[in-house]
Structure formats: structure tokens, C-alpha cells
C-alpha positions in Angstrom: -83.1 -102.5 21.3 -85.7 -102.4 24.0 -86.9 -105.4 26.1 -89.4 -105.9 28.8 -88.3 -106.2 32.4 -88.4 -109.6 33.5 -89.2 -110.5 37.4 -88.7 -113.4 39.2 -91.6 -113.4 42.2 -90.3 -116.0 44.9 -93.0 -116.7 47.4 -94.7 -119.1 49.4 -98.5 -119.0 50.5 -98.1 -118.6 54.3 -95.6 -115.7 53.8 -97.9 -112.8 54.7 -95.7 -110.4 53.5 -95.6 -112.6 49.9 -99.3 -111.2 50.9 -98.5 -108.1 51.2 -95.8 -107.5 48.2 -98.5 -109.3 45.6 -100.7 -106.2 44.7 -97.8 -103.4 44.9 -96.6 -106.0 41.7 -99.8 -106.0 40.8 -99.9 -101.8 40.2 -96.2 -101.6 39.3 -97.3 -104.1 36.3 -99.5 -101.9 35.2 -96.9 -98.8 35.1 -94.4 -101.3 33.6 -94.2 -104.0 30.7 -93.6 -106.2 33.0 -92.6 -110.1 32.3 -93.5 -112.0 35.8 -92.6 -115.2 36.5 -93.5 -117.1 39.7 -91.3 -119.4 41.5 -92.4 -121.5 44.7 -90.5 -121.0 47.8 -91.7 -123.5 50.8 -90.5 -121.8 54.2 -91.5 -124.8 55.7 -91.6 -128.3 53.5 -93.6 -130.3 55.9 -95.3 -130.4 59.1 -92.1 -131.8 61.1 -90.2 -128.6 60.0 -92.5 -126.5 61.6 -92.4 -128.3 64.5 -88.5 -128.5 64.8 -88.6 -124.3 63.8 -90.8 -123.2 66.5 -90.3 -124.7 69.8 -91.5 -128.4 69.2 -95.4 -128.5 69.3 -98.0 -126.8 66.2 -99.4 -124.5 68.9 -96.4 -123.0 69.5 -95.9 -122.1 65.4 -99.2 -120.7 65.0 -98.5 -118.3 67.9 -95.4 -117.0 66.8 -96.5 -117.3 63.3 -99.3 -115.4 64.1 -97.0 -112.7 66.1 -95.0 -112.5 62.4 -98.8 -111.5 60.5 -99.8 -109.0 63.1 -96.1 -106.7 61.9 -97.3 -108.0 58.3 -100.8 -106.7 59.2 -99.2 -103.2 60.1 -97.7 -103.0 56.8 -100.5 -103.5 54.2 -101.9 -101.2 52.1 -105.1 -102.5 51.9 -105.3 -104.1 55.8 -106.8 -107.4 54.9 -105.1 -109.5 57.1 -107.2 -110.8 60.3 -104.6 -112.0 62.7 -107.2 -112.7 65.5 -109.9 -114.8 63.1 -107.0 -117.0 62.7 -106.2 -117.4 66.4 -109.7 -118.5 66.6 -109.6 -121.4 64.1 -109.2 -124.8 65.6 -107.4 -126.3 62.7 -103.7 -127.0 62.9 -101.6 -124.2 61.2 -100.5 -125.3 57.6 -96.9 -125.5 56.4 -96.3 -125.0 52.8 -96.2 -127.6 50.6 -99.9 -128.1 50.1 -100.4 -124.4 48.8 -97.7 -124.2 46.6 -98.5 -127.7 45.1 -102.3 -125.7 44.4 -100.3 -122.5 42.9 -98.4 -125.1 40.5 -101.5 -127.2 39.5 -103.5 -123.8 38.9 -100.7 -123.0 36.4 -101.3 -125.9 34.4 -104.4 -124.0 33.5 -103.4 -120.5 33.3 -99.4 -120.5 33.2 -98.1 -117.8 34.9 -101.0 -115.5 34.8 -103.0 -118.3 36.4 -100.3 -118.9 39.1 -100.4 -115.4 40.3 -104.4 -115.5 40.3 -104.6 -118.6 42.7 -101.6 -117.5 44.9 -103.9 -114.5 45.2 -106.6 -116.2 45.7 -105.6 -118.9 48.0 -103.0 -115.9 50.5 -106.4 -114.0 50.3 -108.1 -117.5 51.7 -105.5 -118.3 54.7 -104.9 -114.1 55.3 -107.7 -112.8 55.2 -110.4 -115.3 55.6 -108.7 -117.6 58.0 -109.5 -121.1 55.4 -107.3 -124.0 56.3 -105.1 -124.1 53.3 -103.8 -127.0 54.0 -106.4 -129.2 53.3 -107.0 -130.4 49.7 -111.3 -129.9 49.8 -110.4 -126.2 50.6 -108.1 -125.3 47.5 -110.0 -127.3 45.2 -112.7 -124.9 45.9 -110.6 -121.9 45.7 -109.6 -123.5 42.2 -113.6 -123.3 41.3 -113.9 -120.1 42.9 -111.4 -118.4 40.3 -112.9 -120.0 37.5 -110.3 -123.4 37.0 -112.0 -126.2 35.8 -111.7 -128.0 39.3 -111.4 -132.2 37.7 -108.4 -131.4 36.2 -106.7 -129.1 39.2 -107.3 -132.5 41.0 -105.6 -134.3 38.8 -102.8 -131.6 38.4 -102.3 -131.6 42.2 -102.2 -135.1 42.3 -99.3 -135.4 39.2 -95.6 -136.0 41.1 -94.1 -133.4 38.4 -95.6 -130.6 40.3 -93.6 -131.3 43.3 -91.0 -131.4 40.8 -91.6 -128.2 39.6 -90.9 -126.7 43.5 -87.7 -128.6 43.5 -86.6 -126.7 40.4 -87.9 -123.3 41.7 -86.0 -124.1 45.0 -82.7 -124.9 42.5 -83.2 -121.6 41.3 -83.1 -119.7 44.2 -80.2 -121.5 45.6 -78.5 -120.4 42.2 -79.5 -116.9 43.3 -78.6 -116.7 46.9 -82.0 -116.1 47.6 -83.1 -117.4 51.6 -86.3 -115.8 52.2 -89.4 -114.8 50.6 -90.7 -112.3 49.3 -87.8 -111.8 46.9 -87.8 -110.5 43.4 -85.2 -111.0 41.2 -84.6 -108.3 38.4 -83.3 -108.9 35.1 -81.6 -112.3 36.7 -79.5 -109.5 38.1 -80.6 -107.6 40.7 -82.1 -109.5 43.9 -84.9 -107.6 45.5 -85.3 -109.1 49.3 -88.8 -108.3 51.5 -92.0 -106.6 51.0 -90.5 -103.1 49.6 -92.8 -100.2 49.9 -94.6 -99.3 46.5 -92.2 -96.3 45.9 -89.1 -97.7 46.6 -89.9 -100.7 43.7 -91.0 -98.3 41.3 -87.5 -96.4 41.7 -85.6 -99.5 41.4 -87.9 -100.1 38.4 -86.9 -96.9 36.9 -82.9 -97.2 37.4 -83.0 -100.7 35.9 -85.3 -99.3 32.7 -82.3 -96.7 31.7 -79.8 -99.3 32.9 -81.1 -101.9 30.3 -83.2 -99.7 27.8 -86.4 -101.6 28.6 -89.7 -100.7 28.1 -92.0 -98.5 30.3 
């Protein structure tokens, strides 16, 4: 009996290389029948966490932060992200919460499809066009900007169950070992760590398919 391959996408929207991994899923799920779920992964909960992570001030993330994106940079396909416009930007760095809280809400709309279209959307925001994710006026917009009905991604960002909904997908990854992001998990079997190169996924792809009899 054939089945499709189901992924677990574990990612947070200030992971550049979350940034980077996205459209080499994007192209494999087009090779594949793929079933992709997304799971939020906040490297950093809140604003203190940063702090405590990267030697006790904001300005002392964003630069190492910043020195993370330029390897992240170095690595994408496509080269979209613009390390310096970002060093230029006088807002405080964002941690994750905010983001994710945006990538649940948008699903409320679009379930998983419209997850993956504002995580997108709002990496493509911070990454590429240096927007200060962190603030609520900013991913509204990107909601309207993709087409979601922007009243009720308010009101979804504002409901406590989406919070809720990170816990879980933090549960889960616990369950799986998982630590950092990007990480895909295969089948609920085979854990996928880091931004793996286009080929190497589409091999791993491949063995799992005759493992499992799945469906190209």
C-alpha cells in the first residue's frame, strides 16, 4: 500500500537557515507527494533570553546574530539575505515569539499551507528586507500582503491558544530529540538536522520512498 511522505518542518522565523532550507522544501514538494507539517521552534522565547545568550546587552545579539546570517548568506541558493541592511536598522533585534505567534495565527486561515506562506513571507520580511518582525503593525501587514483577511489575524494573534499551540510544537520536539532548527523529521522516524543541500534531501527522500513504499 502506498502512502505519502509525511515531514515535520521545525523552524523559527529568525533562523536564517529555516530561511534558507524553506524553498529546497519547496522544489523537493514538487518532485514528491509530500505531507508537510509545520511546527514552531522559538530559539529564543523572549527578550531576556537573548540577552542572557549573547553577552548581556541587544547590541551584542544582533552582532553575532548578524555574524550567524552572513555564513547563512553564503549558503543560499537564491542570495536574498542582506546582512548589512540589517546592521543599519535602528530597531532592537527581535527574538521569536512574536513571529511564530504570526505563523500560528496565519494558520488559522490557511492551516498548514497558510503557515508555510506567512513563515515565507514574514523570514522573506526580517532576511531580506530588514522589517522589524517583532512588532505587531509590521506582521499584520505582512498578513494583508499575502492575502489574510488581516481583522481576524489580529484577533488570532491575540487568542492565548496560539501560544499554546508553540508549547505543543515545543513538546514535540522534545519527544524527538530535536535542539535546533531547521530540522525535518521524516516519517516520525528519521530526524533531518540543518539546512541540507537540495541533493542530499532529495536522496534521503528517495531511500525512505523504497524504505516505506510511498509515493513519488
Amino acid at each position: 500500500m502506498t502512502k505519502k511522505i509525511r515531514i515535520g518542518f521545525f523552524h523559527d522565523v529568525i533562523c536564517g537557515w529555516c530561511y534558507v532550507l524553506s524553498p529546497r522544501l519547496r522544489q523537493l514538494a514538487k518532485e514528491f507527494n509530500l505531507d508537510i507539517h509545520h511546527h514552531a521552534f522559538a530559539l529564543f522565547e523572549s527578550r531576556e533570553e537573548m540577552v542572557g545568550k549573547f553577552g548581556g546587552s541587544m547590541k551584542q545579539a544582533k552582532k553575532i546574530i548578524l555574524g550567524h546570517w552572513e555564513q547563512c548568506a553564503r549558503a543560499d541558493d537564491q542570495r536574498r539575505i542582506n546582512v548589512e541592511g540589517m546592521r543599519k536598522q535602528i530597531f532592537e533585534y527581535p527574538f521569536s515569539t512574536p513571529g511564530l505567534i504570526a505563523c500560528k495565527a496565519a494558520a488559522q486561515q490557511g492551516e498548514d499551507d497558510g503557515y508555510w506562506d506567512y513563515f515565507d513571507a514574514v523570514t522573506h520580511a526580517h532576511m531580506s528586507e530588514n522589517r522589524n518582525i517583532g512588532d505587531i503593525y509590521v506582521l499584520t501587514d505582512i498578513a494583508g500582503e499575502i492575502g489574510l483577511n488581516k481583522s481576524q489575524f489580529t484577533d488570532d494573534y491575540s487568542d492565548s491558544k496560539r501560544l499554546n499551540e508553540i508549547k505543543s510544537d515545543r513538546k514535540l520536539a522534545q519527544e524527538y530529540g530535536i535542539s535546533s532548527t531547521p530540522t525535518l523529521v521524516i516519517n516520525q522516524q528519521w530526524i533531518l538536522p540543518g539546512a541540507l543541500d537540495l541533493s542530499s534531501m532529495r536522496k534521503a527522500l528517495i531511500e525512505i520512498t523504497a524504505k516505506n513504499n510511498c509515493i513519488l
